[in-house]
Structures are given as structure tokens and as C-alpha cells.
C-alpha positions in Angstrom: -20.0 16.4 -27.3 -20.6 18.7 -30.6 -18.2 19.4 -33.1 -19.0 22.2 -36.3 -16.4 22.0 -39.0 -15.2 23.6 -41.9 -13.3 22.1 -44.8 -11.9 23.9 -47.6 -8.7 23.0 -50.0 -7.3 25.2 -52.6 -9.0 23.5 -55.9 -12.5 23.0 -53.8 -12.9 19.8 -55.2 -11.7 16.7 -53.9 -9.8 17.0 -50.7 -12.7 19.3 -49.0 -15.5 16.7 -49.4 -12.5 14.0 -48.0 -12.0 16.1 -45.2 -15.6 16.4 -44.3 -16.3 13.2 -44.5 -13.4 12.0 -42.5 -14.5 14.3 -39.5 -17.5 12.9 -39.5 -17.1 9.8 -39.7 -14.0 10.3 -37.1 -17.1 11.8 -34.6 -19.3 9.1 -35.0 -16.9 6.8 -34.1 -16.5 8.4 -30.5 -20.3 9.1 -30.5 -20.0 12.7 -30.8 -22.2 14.8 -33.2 -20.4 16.8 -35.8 -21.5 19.0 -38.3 -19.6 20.3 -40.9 -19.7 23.2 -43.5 -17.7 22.6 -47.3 -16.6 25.6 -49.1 -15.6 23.9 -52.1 -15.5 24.4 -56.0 -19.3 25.0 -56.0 -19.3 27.3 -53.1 -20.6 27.3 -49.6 -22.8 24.1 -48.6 -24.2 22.9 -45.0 -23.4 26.3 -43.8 -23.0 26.7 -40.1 -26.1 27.9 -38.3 -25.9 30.4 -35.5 -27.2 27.8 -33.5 -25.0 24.9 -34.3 -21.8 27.2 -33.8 -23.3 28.2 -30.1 -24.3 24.7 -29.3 -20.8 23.8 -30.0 -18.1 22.3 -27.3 -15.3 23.1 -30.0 -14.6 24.3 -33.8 -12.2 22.6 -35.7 -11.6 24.3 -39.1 -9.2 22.2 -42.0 -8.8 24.9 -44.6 -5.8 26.2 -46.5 -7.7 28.8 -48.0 -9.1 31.9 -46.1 -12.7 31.1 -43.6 -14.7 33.7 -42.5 -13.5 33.6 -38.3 -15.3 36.1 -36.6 -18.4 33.8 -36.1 -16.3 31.3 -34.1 -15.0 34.2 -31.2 -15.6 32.6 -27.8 -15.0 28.8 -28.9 -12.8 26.6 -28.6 -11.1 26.6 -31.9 -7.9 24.2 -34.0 -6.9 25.6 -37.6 -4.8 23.1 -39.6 -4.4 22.1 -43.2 -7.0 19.8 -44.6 -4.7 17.1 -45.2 -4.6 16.5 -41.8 -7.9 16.3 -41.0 -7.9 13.5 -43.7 -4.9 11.7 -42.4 -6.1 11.6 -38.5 -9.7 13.3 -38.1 -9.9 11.9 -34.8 -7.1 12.6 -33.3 -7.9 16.0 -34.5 -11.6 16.7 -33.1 -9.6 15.3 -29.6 -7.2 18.1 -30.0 -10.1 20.4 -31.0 -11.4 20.0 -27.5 -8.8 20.8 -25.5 -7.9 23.8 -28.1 -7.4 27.4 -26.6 -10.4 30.1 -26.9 -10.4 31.6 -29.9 -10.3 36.0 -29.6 -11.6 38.8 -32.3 -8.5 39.5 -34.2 -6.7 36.9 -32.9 -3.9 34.9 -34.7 -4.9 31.3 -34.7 -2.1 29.1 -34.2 -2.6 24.8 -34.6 -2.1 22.9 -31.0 0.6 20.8 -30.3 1.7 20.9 -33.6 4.7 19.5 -34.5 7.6 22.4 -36.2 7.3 23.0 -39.9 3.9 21.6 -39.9 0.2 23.3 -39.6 -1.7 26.2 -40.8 0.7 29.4 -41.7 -0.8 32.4 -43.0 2.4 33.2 -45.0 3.0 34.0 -49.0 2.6 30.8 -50.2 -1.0 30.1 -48.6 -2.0 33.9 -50.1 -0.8 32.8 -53.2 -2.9 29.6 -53.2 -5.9 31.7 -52.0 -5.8 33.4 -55.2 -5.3 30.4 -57.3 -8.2 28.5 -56.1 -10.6 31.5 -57.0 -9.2 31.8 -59.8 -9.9 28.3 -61.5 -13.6 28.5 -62.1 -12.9 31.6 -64.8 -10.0 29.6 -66.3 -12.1 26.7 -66.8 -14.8 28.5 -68.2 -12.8 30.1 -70.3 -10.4 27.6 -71.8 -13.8 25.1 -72.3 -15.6 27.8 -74.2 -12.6 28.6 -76.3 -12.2 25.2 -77.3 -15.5 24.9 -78.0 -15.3 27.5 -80.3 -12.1 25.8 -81.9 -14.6 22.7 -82.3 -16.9 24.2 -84.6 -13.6 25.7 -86.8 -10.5 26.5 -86.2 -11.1 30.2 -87.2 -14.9 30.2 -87.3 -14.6 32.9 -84.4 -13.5 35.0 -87.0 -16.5 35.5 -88.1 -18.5 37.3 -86.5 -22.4 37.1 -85.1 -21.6 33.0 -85.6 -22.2 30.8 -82.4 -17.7 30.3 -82.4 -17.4 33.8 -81.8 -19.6 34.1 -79.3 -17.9 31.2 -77.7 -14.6 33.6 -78.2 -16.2 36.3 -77.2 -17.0 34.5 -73.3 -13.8 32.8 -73.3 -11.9 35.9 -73.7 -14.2 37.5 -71.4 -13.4 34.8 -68.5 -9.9 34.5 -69.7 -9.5 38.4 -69.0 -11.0 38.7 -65.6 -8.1 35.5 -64.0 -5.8 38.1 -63.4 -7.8 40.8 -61.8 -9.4 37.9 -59.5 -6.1 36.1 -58.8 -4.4 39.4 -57.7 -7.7 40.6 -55.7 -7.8 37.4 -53.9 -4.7 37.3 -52.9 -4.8 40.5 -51.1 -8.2 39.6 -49.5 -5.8 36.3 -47.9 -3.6 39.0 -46.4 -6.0 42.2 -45.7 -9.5 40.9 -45.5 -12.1 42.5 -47.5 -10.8 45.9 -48.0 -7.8 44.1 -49.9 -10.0 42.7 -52.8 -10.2 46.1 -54.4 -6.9 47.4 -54.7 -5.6 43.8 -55.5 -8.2 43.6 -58.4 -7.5 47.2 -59.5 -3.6 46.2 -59.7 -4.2 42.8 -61.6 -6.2 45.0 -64.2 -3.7 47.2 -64.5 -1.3 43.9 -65.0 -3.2 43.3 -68.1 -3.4 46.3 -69.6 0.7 46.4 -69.0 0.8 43.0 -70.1 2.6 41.5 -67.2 0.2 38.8 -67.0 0.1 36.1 -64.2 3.3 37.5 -62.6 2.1 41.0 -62.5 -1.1 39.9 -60.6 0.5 37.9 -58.2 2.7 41.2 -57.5 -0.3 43.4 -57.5 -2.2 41.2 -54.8 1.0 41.2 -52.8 1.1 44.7 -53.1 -2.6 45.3 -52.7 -2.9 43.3 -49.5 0.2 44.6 -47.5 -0.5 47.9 -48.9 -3.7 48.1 -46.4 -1.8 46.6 -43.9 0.3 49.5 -43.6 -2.8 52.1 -44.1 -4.2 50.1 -40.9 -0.8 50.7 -38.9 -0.1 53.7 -40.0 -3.1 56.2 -40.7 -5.3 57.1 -37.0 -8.5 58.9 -37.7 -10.6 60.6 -35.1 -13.3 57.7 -33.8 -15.8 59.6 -35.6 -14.6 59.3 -38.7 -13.4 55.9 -38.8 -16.3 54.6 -40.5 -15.0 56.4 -43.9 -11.8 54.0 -43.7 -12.8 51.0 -45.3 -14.9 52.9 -47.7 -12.9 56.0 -48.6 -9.4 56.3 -47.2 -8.1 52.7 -47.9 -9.6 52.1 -51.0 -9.0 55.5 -52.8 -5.2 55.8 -51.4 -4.5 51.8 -51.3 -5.1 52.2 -55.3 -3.8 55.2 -55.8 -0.5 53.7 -54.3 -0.8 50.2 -56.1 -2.0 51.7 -58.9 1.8 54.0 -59.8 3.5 51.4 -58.1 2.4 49.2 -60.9 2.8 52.1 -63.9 6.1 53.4 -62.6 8.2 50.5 -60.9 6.5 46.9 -61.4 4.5 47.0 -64.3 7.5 46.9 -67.4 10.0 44.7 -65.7 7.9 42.2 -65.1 6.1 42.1 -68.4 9.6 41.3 -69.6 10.1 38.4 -67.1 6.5 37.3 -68.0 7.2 37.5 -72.0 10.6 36.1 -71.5 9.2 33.0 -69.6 6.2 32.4 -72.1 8.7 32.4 -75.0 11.1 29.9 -73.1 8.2 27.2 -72.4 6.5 28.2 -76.3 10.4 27.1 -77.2 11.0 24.1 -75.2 11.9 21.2 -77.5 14.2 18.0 -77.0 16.0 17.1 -73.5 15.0 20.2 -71.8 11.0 19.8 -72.0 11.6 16.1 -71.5 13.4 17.2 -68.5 10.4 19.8 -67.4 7.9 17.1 -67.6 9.7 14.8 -66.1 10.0 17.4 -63.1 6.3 18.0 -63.0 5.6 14.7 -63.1 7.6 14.0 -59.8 6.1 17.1 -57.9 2.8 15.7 -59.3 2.6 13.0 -57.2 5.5 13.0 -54.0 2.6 14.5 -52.3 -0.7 14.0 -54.1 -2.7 17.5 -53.1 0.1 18.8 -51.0 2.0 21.9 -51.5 4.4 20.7 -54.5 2.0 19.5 -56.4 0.1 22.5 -55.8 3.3 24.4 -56.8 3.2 22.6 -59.7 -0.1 23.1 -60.5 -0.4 27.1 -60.4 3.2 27.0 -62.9 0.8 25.3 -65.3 -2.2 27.2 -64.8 0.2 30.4 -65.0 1.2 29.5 -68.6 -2.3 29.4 -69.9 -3.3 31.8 -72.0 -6.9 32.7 -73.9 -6.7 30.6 -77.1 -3.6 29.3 -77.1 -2.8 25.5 -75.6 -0.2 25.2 -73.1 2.5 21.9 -72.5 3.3 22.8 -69.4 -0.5 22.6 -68.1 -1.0 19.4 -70.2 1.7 17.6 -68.6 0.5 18.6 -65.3 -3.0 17.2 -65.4 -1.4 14.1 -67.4 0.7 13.6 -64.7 -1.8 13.9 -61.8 -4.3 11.5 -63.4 -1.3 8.6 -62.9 -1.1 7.6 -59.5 -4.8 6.7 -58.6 -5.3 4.9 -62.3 -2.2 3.5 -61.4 -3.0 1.8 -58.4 -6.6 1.1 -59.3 -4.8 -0.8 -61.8 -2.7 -2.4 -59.2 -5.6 -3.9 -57.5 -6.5 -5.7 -60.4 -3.5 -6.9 -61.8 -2.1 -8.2 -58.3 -4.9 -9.2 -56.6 -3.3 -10.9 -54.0 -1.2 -8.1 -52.7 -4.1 -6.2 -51.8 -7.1 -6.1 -49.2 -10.8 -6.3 -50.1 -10.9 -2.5 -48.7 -8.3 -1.3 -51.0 -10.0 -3.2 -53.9 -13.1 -1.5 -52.9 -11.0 1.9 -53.0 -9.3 1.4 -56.1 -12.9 1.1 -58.1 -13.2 4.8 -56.9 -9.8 5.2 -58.0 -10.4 4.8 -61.2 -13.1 7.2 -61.0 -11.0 9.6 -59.0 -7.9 9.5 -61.9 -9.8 10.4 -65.0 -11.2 13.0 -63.5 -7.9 14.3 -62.5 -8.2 14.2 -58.6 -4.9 13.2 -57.7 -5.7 12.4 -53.6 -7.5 10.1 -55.0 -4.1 7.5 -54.8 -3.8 9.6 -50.9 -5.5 5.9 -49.0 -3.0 3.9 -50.6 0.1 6.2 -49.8 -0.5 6.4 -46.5 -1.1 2.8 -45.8 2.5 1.8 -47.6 4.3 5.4 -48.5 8.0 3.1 -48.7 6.6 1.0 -52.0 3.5 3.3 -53.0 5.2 6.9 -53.5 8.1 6.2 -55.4 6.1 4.1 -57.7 3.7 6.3 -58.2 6.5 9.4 -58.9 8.3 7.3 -61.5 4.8 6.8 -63.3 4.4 9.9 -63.2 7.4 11.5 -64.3 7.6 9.1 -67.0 4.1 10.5 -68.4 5.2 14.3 -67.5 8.3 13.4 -70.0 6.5 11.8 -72.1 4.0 14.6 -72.6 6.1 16.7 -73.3 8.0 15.0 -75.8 5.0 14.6 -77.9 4.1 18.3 -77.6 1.2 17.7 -76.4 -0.8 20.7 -75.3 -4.0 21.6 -73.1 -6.5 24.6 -72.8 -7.9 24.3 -70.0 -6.8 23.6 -66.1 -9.0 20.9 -64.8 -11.6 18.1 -66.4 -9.6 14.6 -66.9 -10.8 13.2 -70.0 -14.0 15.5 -69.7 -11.6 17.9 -71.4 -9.7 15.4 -73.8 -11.5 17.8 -76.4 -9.0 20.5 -75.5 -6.0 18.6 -76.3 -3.9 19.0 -79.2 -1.8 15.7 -80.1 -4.3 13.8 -78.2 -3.0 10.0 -79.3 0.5 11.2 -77.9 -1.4 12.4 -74.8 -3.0 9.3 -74.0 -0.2 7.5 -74.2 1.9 9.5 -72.5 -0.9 8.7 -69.7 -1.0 4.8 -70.3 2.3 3.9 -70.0 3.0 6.4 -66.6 0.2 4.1 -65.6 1.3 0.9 -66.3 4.9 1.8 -65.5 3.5 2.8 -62.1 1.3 0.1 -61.4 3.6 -2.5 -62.2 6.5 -1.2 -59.5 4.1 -1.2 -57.0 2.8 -4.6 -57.9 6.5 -5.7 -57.8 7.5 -4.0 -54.2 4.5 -5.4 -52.3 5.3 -8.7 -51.0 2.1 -11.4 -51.3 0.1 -11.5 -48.0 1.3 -8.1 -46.9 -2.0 -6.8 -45.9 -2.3 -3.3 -44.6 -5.5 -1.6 -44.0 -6.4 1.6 -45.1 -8.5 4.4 -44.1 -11.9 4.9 -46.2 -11.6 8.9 -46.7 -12.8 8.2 -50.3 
């Protein structure tokens, strides 16, 4: 039997390459062959030949961003999240097998899965769409900004120097996240003729200075908006070639375009202005109580939707120059559970298996580089002791954080970003003792001897 794959999560960096390694190494343990295509951080890699797809006995794609499906008509075809593929890949390539034909234009629904759980195309996996394309140009941006800050302050001020050039690109990136939020959220629900009219409304967000709220309306608006074009206007079947090229885009923006000017655009640049003044504000109990909150969504589900939630609210409240608490308690938070339980493994020894000693060196690894799934091996083998632990460690840091005012430029890096960190002694301790605090509970709730094996996604 073949397999072909394709893993994608919304970040595209750590639970793709876990998914992908999990389905293969869940095929070669029932002999079959599997290939399997990543569309990760870096883009496309192992892409699925022709060949491979039509050599196939069944496709089994773990993606919660949007995959290109038309290649994959004819097959036998499962859609499910990507954490599932890394919680029970062979169960899943099973299931794959015995999955229904998969027709052009057809909604692809997850096999015998259970209510409330698998794939659904609904707001919340658009919204996570856009986010995950949207990363690369806030990382880019808030690095080079901070770079910039490196060489002065207010060096950018000046201008032909090498800081304001660095400015001058971190604006640059910095301005386009909107427009490429908004646009890829309306690809998620339209396709391809959704990108332009949800880029055209997020750039219209900017200039109205709605921000990060105003795109996400715009690629809402954007994406449904050719929906209803689709549904509603019938051309002649000669002229249907000029719809994706003429009629939807110069009407779908047209539309979007006053919708945002004459109804959206002001109300929500008052929300938007509103919200960044609350968190610029946040001082004593309630920003202890935020963190603490951000902390716990952080890591109850370690890659999962709330701590994905959690992670677009910080990446929301970024701006181009200016630090942000809210995104530095996030990433603080989400490097505690696996440096946490890496810990674990060496300060109770005993309570542990040489396979998770063995995982917890790439935990260590995993955690200051902010990848929280990397503490995902260790939850799933004991979720009763692990996942509390870890959310109290975590919350405590997220508090903690926030307390010291600690603030971050950029969205992703661990301490390859320390750099952009304002208050950075307060940081790393806000990140040592959610660590030590975590480690030590779940020290405490295992019982000596208990040993559980866990799975080697990492």
C-alpha cells in the first residue's frame, strides 16, 4: 500500500515537520510506503509528484491551513487537523484507506470522526489561515526594527544611516501584515480570486487606521463577498472566462472597498484605538490578571486552538516600533512547558523513562526556541499530572511578565530574539520561575516507578 501526505499547521514550524514524521514513521511500521509533502514556515518542500499522487491507494492530508485539493480528485482522501495525525498517525493512514472518493468541488468531511472534532472550514480556521501567512512579515519586520534600535535608539532618525534603512524595511514589512492577513483570509474562504479584494480591504484598513481588526473584517468581507458574486451573477458560457479576471475582482472591490469607507472602516478604528490604549494602560492586578490568562491558554493545549487564540491576540497588538506586553507574555509563556519538563527529567530522574529522557534533551531545544508542542509527548503520555503543571508554570510566567512590564517586538524567535525585549532581567525571570514552578509539580504528582511510554513525534 502507498500513502502521499500533506502536513501543514498554522505557524509552519513545528507541528508540520511532527506530523510528517509521524505518518511516516506510522507507514513504515505497517510496511506501507508513504510519502509526504510539508508546507511549512519555509514553504513548500517534498512536493507531491504527479506520479506519486496517481500511484497512490489513498491521500491523507493533516492541515489546518488551506491545501491546494484539486490534484487529489479521484482518490481516496481524509482531511483532519494536524494534531491528530501526531497523536495516532496510524490509525489515521487506516482510516485513509477506507476514506470516501474525493470529487472537484467537493466538501471534504473527516471519517468517523468523533462530534466537535476534525477539520471545519469555518471563521476561526480562515482566521488562522491569515495569521500563519502573516508571521513571516511580522518577524521580519519587528527583527529589523529592533535592529535598528540596536545601533541607537533614534539613530533611524537620521537619515541615509544603516538604522534607518533598518526602519525603513521594518516599516515596510510591518505595513504590508495587514493587507496579507486580510487577503489570506479571504483566499481560506474564496480561493484565489479572494486574495485581491481581501488585500485591497486590509489596505484600505491601514490607511483608515483600523489596524488588525479592520483586516480581519476586510478578509471576511473580501472572501464571502465572492461567494455571493459566484451564487449570484450567471454570465453567458462564453463570457465566463472574464469572471475571475474582470467581474469579481473589479466589483468584489468596488463593494469591499465603500463597505470599508462608508460602514466598517471608523467604527472599528475606534474599537482598534480603544483596545491598544487599554493594553498600552494595563498596570497592577489587571495585567497580572491578563498574563496570568495567557499563560493558562498557552499551554492547556500546547499548539491547539487556545493557544493559537492566544497567540494571534498577541501578534494583533504589535505594532511597527513599538514593543508589545501582551506578545511578550505569550511567547514567555509558551517557552515554559517543554523547559519545564526537560527540566523534570533531570531533576527526578527516577520518575521518568529513558525515552522521555531522550525527548526532554529535545525539549530543551524545542522551549527556547519557543515551540510549545514540543511538551505535546509528555502530555499525552500523563495529561492528569502533566497539563495542569504545566498551565500553572505558565500562568505564573504570563503574570509575572506582565508585572515587570516586560515588552517584545517581535512574534516568534525564543531567546534568538531576547534582543527585542525591553526589561529583559524581569523577562527571564518571569521565564525561570514558570519553569521551575512547573517542573517541580510535575515532579511531585508522578509517583516513582510509574513508567509510561511515550510516542517519539519529536
Amino acid at each position: 500500500m502507498k500513502i502521499v501526505a500533506i502536513t501543514a499547521c498554522t505557524t509552519g514550524i513545528a507541528h508540520t515537520y511532527m506530523a510528517a514524521e509521524a505518518i511516516l514513521q506510522g507507514a513504515k511500521k505497517k510496511g506501507y510506503e508513504a510519502e509526504v509533502e510539508t508546507r511549512g514556515s519555509v514553504g513548500v518542500e517534498n512536493e507531491l509528484t504527479a506520479k506519486a499522487i496517481a500511484e497512490a491507494d489513498a491521500v491523507l492530508i493533516a492541515s489546518d491551513t488551506a491545501v491546494p485539493m484539486e490534484r487529489f480528485v479521484g482518490k481516496r482522501l481524509l482531511n483532519v487537523p494536524v494534531s491528530e495525525a501526531i497523536k495516532d498517525a496510524e490509525d489515521l493512514i487506516e482510516r485513509a484507506l477506507k476514506a470516501p472518493i474525493y470529487k472537484e468541488k467537493e466538501t471534504v468531511k473527516p471519517v468517523n470522526e468523533p462530534k466537535g472534532q476534525g477539520k471545519k472550514k469555518g471563521p476561526y480556521q480562515h482566521l488562522l489561515n491569515g495569521v500563519s501567512f502573516m508571521i513571516p512579515f511580522v518577524v521580519a519586520g519587528g527583527i529589523a526594527i529592533a535592529l535598528s534600535f540596536l545601533i541607537g535608539y533614534d539613530a533611524f532618525e537620521e537619515a541615509g544611516t544603516l538604522a534607518a534603512y533598518l526602519k525603513g524595511i521594518g516599516d515596510s514589512a510591518f505595513g504590508l501584515m495587514v493587507p496579507i492577513l486580510a487577503g489570506y483570509i479571504a483566499y481560506s474562504i474564496a480561493d484565489r480570486p479572494g486574495l485581491a479584494l481581501g488585500a485591497i480591504g486590509g489596505m484600505i484598513a491601514v490607511a483608515l487606521n483600523s489596524g488588525f481588526l479592520g483586516g480581519i473584517v476586510a478578509g471576511f468581507l473580501g472572501g464571502y463577498t465572492v461567494l455571493l458574486i459566484r451564487k449570484y451573477i450567471r454570465l453567458p458560457k462564453g463570457l465566463q472566462g472574464i469572471m475571475p479576471v474582470l467581474v469579481i475582482p473589479v466589483l468584489g472591490s468596488l463593494f469591499v472597498g465603500l463597505i470599508m469607507y462608508y460602514i466598517v472602516g471608523k467604527p472599528v478604528a475606534a474599537v482598534n484605538t480603544a483596545m491598544n490604549n487599554f493594553l498600552t494602560n494595563l498596570s497592577g492586578s489587571s495585567a497580572i490578571i491578563l498574563g496570568l490568562v495567557i499563560g493558562l491558554m498557552m499551554a492547556f493545549d500546547m499548539g491547539g486552538p487556545l493557544n493559537k487564540a492566544a497567540y494571534a491576540f498577541g501578534t494583533g497588538t504589535l505594532v511597527a516600533g513599538q514593543g508589545s506586553m501582551v506578545m511578550a507574555a505569550v511567547m514567555a509563556a509558551g517557552m515554559v512547558p517543554p523547559l519545564a519538563l526537560a527540566l523534570a527529567t533531570i531533576l527526578f530522574k527516577d520518575k521518568f523513562t529513558a525515552a522521555e529522557k531522550e525527548t526532554g534533551k529535545a525539549a530543551w531545544v524545542l522551549g527556547l526556541g519557543f515551540i510549545t508542542e514540543g511538551a505535546i509527548p509528555f502530555a499525552a503520555a500523563d495529561p492528569i499530572r502533566v497539563i495542569p503543571s504545566i498551565m500553572l508554570g505558565s500562568a505564573a510566567t504570563g503574570a509575572l511578565s506582565m508585572l515587570f512590564k516586560c515588552t517584545l517586538s517581535v512574534p516568534h524567535g525564543g531567546i534568538f530574539v531576547f534582543f527585542a525585549v525591553e526589561n529583559i532581567v524581569g523577562y527571564i525571570i518571569s521565564i525561570l520561575i514558570g519553569t521551575v514552578v512547573a517542573a517541580l509539580c510535575v515532579g511531585f504528582l508522578k509517583t516513582t516507578g510509574e513508567k509510561k511510554q511515550i510516542g517519539t513525534a519529536l
